[in-house]
Each structure stands twice: as structure tokens, then as C-alpha cells.
ROSE-4610 file (N, C-alpha, C; in Angstrom, 1 decimal, always signed):
// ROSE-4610
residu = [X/X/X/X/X/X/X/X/X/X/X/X/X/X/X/X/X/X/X/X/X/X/X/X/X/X/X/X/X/X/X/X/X/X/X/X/X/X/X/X/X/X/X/X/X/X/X/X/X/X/X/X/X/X/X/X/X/X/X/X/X/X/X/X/X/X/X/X/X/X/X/X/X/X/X/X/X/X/X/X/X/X/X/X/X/X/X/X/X/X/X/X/X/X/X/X/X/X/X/X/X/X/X/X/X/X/X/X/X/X/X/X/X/X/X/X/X/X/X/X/X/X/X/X/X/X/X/X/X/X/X/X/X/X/X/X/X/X/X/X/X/X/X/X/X/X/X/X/X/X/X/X/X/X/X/X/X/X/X/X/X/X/X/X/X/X/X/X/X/X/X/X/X/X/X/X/X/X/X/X/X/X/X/X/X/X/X/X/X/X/X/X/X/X/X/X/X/X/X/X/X/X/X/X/X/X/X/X/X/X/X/X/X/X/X/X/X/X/X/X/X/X/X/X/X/X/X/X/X/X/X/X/X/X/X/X/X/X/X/X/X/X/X/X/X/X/X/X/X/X/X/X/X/X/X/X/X/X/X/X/X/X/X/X/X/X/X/X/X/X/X/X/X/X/X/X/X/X/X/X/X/X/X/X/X/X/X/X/X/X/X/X/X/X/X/X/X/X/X/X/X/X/X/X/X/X/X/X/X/X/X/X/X/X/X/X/X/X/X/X/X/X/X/X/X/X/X/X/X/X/X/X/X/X/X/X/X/X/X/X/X/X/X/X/X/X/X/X/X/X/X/X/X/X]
num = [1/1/1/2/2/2/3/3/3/4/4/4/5/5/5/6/6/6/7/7/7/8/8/8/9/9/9/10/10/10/11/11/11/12/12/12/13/13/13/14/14/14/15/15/15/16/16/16/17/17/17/18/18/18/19/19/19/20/20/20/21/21/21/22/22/22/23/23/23/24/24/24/25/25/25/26/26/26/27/27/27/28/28/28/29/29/29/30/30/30/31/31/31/32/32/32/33/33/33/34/34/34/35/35/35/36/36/36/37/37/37/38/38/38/39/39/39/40/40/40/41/41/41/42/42/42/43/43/43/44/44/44/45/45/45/46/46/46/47/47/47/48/48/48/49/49/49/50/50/50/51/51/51/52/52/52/53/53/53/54/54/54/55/55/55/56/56/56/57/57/57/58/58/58/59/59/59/60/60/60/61/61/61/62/62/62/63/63/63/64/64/64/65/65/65/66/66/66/67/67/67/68/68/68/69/69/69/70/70/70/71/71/71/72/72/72/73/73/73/74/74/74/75/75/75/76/76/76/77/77/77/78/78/78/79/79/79/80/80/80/81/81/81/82/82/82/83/83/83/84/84/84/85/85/85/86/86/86/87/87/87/88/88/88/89/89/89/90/90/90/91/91/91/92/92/92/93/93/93/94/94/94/95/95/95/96/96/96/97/97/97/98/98/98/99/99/99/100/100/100/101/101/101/102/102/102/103/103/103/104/104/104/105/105/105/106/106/106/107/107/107/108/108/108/109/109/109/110/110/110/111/111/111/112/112/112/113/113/113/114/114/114/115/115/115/116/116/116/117/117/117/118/118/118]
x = [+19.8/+19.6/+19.3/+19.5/+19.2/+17.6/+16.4/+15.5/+15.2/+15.5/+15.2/+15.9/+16.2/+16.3/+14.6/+15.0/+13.9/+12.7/+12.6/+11.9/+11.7/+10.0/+9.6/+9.3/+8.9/+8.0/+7.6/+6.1/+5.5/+4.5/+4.6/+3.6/+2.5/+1.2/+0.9/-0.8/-0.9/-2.9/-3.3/-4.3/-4.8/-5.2/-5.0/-5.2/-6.9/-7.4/-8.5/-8.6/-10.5/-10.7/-10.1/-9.8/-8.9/-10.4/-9.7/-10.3/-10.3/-11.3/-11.6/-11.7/-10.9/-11.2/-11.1/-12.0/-12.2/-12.0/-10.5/-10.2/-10.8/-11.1/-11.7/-11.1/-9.7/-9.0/-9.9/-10.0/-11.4/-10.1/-9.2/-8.4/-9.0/-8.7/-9.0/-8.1/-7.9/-7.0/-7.3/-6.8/-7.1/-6.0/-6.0/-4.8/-5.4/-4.5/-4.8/-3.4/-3.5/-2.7/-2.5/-1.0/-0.8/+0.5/+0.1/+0.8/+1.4/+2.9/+3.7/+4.1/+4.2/+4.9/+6.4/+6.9/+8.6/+7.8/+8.7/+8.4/+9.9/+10.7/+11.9/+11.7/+13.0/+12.9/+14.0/+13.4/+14.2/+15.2/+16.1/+17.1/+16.8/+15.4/+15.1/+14.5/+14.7/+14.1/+12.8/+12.1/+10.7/+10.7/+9.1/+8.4/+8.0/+8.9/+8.3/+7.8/+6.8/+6.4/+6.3/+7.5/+6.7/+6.7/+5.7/+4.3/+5.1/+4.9/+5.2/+4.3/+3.8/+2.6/+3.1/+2.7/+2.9/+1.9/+2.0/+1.1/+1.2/+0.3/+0.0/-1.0/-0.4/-1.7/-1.6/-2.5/-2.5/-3.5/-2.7/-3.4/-4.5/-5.2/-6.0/-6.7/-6.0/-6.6/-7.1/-5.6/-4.8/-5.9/-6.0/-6.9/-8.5/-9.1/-10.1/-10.7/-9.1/-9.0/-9.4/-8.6/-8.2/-9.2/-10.4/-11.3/-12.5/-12.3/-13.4/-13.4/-11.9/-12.0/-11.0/-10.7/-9.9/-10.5/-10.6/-10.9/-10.4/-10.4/-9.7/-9.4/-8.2/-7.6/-7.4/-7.3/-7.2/-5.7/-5.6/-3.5/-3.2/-2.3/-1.6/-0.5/+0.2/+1.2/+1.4/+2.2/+2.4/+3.6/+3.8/+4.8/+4.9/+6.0/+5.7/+7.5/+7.1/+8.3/+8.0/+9.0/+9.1/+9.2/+8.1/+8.3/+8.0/+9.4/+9.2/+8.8/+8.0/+7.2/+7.2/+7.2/+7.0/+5.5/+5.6/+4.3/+4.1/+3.7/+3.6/+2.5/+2.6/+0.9/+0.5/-0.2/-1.0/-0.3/+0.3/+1.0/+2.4/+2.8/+4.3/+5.3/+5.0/+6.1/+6.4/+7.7/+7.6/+7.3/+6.3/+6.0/+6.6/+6.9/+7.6/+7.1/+6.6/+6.0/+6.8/+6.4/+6.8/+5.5/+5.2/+4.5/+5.0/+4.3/+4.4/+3.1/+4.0/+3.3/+3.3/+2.3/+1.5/+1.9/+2.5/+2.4/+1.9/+1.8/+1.2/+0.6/-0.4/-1.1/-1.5/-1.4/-1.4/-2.4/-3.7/-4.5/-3.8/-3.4/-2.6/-3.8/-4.4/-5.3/-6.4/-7.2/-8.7/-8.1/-9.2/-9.4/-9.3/-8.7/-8.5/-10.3/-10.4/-11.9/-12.5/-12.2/-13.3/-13.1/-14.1/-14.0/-13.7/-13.3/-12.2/-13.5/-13.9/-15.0/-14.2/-14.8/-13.8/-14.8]
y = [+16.4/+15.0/+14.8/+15.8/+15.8/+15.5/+15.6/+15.5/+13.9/+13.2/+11.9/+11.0/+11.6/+9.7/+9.7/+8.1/+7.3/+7.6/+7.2/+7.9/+6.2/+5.7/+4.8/+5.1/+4.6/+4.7/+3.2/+3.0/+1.5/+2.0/+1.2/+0.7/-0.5/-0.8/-1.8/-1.8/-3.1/-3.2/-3.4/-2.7/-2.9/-4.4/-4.8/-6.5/-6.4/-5.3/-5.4/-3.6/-3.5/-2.4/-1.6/-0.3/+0.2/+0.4/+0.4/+0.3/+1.9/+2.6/+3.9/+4.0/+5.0/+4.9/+6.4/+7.1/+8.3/+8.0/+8.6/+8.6/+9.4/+9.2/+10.1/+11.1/+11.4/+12.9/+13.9/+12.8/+13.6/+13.2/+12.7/+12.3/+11.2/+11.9/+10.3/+9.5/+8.2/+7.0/+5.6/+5.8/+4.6/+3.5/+2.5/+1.2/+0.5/-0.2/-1.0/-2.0/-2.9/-3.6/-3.2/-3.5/-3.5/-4.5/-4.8/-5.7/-5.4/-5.7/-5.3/-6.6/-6.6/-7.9/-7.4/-8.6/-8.7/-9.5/-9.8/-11.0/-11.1/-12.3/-12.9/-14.5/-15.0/-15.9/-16.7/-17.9/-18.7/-19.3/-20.3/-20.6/-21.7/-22.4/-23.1/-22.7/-21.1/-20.5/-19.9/-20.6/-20.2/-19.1/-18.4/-17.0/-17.2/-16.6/-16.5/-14.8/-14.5/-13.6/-13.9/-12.6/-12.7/-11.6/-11.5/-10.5/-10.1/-9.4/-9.1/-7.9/-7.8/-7.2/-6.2/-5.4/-3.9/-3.4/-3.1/-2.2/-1.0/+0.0/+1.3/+1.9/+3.2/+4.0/+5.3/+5.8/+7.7/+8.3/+9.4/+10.1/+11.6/+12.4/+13.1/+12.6/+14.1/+14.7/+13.0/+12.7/+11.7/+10.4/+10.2/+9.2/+9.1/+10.5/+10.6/+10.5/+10.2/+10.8/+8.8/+8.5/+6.9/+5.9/+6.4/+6.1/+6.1/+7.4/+7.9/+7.2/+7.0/+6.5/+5.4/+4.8/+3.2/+2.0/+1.2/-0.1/-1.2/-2.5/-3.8/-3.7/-4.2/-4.1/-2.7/-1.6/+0.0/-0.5/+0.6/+0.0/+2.1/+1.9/+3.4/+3.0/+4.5/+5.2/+5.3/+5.1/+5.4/+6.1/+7.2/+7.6/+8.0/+7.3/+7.8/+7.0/+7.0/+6.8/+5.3/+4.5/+3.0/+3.5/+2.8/+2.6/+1.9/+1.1/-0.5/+0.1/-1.5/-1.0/-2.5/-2.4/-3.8/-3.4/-4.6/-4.9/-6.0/-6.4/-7.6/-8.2/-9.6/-10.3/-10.4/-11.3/-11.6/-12.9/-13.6/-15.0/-14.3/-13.2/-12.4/-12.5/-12.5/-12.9/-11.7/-10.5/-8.9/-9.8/-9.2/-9.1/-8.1/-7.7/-6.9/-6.6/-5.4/-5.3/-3.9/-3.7/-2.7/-2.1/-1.0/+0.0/+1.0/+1.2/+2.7/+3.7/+4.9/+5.7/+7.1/+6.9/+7.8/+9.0/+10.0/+11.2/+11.7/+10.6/+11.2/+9.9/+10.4/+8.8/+9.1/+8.5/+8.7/+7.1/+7.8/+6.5/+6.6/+5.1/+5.5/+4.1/+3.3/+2.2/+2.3/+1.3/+1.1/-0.6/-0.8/-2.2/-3.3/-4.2/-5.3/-5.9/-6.1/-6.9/-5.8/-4.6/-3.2/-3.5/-3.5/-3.2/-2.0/-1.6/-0.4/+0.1/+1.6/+2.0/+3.0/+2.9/+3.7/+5.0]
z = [-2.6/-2.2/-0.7/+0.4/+1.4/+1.2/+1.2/+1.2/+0.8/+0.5/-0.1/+0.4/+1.9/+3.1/+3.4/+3.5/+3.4/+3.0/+1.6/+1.0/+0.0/-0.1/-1.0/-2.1/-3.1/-4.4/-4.6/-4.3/-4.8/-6.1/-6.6/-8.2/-7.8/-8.0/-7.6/-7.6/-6.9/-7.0/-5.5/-5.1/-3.6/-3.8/-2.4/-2.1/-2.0/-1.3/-0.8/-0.6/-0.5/+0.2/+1.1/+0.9/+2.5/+3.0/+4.2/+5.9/+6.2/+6.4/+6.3/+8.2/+8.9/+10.4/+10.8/+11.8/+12.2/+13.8/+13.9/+15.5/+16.3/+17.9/+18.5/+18.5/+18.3/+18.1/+16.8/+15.9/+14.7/+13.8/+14.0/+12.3/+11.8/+10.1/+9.1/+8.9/+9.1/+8.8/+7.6/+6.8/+6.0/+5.9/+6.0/+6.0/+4.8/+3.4/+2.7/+2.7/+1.9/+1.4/-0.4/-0.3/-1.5/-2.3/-3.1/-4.0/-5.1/-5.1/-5.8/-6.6/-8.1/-8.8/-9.3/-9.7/-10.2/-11.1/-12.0/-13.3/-13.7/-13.6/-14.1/-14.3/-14.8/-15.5/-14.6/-14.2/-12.9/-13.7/-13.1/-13.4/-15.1/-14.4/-15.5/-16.9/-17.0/-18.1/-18.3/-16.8/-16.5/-16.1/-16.6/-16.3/-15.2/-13.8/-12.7/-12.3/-11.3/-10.8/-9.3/-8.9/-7.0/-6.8/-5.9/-5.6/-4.0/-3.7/-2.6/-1.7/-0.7/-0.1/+0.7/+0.7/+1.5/+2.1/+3.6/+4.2/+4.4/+4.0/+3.3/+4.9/+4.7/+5.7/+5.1/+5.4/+4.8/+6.2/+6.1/+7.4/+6.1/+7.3/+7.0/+5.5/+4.6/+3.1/+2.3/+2.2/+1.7/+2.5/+3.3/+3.9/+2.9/+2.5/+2.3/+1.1/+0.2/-0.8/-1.0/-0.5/-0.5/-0.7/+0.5/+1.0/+0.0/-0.7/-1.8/-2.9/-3.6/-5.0/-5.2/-4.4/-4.1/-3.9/-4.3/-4.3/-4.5/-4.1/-4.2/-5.5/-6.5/-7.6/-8.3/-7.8/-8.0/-8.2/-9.4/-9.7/-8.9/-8.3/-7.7/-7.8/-7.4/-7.1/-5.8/-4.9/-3.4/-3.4/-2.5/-2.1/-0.4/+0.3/+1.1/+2.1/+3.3/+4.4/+4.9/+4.6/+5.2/+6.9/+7.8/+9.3/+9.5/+10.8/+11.6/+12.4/+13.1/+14.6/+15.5/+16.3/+17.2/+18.4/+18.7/+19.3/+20.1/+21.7/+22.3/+22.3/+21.1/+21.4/+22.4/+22.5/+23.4/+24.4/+23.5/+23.5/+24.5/+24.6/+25.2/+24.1/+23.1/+21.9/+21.3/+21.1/+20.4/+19.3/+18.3/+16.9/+16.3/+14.9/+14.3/+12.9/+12.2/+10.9/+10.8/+9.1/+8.4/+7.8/+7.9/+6.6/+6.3/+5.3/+4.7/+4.7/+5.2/+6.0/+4.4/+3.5/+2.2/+2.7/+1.3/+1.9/+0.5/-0.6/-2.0/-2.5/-3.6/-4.1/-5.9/-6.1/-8.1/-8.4/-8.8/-9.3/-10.6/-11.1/-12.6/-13.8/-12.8/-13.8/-13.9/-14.0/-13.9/-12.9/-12.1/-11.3/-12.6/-11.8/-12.7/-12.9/-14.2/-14.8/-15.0/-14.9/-15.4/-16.5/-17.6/-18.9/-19.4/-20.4/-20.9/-21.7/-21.6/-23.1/-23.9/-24.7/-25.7/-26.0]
């Protein structure tokens, strides 16, 4: 059990295209969004669903892999390390976000509206 601090597992559909970037060091970087649903039933007996959005990056292999066969509504697998970060706008205000930093990726769907062939 040593090995499994901080350690994520997301399920889910890219929001959008990842952002494919080649640093001047020569590494590959990809950042996507991703959306995760819940589905329960509110107090009033209603089918509710909340979505909740995650920002995803993969460095190198994992970046390229991303880059190649990912697209807006792609359902994956993520695995990887939750990291906070801060940051001073522009305004002087610290900003504060969360991602997840991929160390594995499992295409597990087809994009939502692909038709299925048999």
C-alpha cells in the first residue's frame, strides 16, 4: 500500500480537443479537460447528474499518444497524481487550480454520436 499516496483514477469524456505543445526543451505536453458524471436522485426523487471537470496533462510517450488518438467526447481512463498550483494574475490576486498530472491512459469508448458498425 505504500505505493498508492496520491494516486487518482478518473472515468470520463474529453470536454474538448487536447492541446498538443512541443517545448523548446523538445518535450511533448498535451492538457485536455475532462468530465466526470455522478447520477443520483435529489431529495425530490429527481434524476439528477453533476458533471464535474478535471484538468488532465501527460508529459512525453503519454502526451503523444493523447494527441494521436483523442478527441472532444473520447470516453478514457486516467491515471495519474492530483497537483495544486497557484499563480498571480494579472489583477495581483494568487489564483489557485488543481490537475492531474497522467501517468497512464485507457481509451475504453467510441466519441459520443460515432455510430457503432457491427
Amino acid at each position: 500500500m505504500k505505493n498508492i499516496k496520491n494516486r487518482i483514477q478518473l472515468i470520463g469524456r474529453l470536454g474538448g480537443d487536447p492541446e498538443f505543445r512541443l517545448l523548446e526543451s523538445g518535450k511533448h505536453v498535451v492538457n485536455f479537460s475532462l468530465a466526470t458524471n455522478e447520477t443520483y436522485k435529489n431529495a425530490a426523487g429527481e434524476k439528477t447528474v453533476d458533471t464535474q471537470w478535471h484538468y488532465i496533462v501527460a508529459w512525453g510517450p503519454l502526451a503523444d499518444i493523447a494527441d494521436k488518438y483523442l478527441q472532444k467526447g473520447s470516453e478514457v481512463v486516467v491515471q495519474g497524481k492530483l497537483i495544486h498550483k497557484n499563480y498571480e494574475g494579472p489583477d495581483g490576486v494568487k489564483k489557485y487550480f488543481s490537475e492531474i498530472v497522467a501517468d497512464d491512459l485507457l481509451m475504453i469508448g467510441k466519441p459520443q454520436g460515432e455510430p457503432i458498425s457491427n
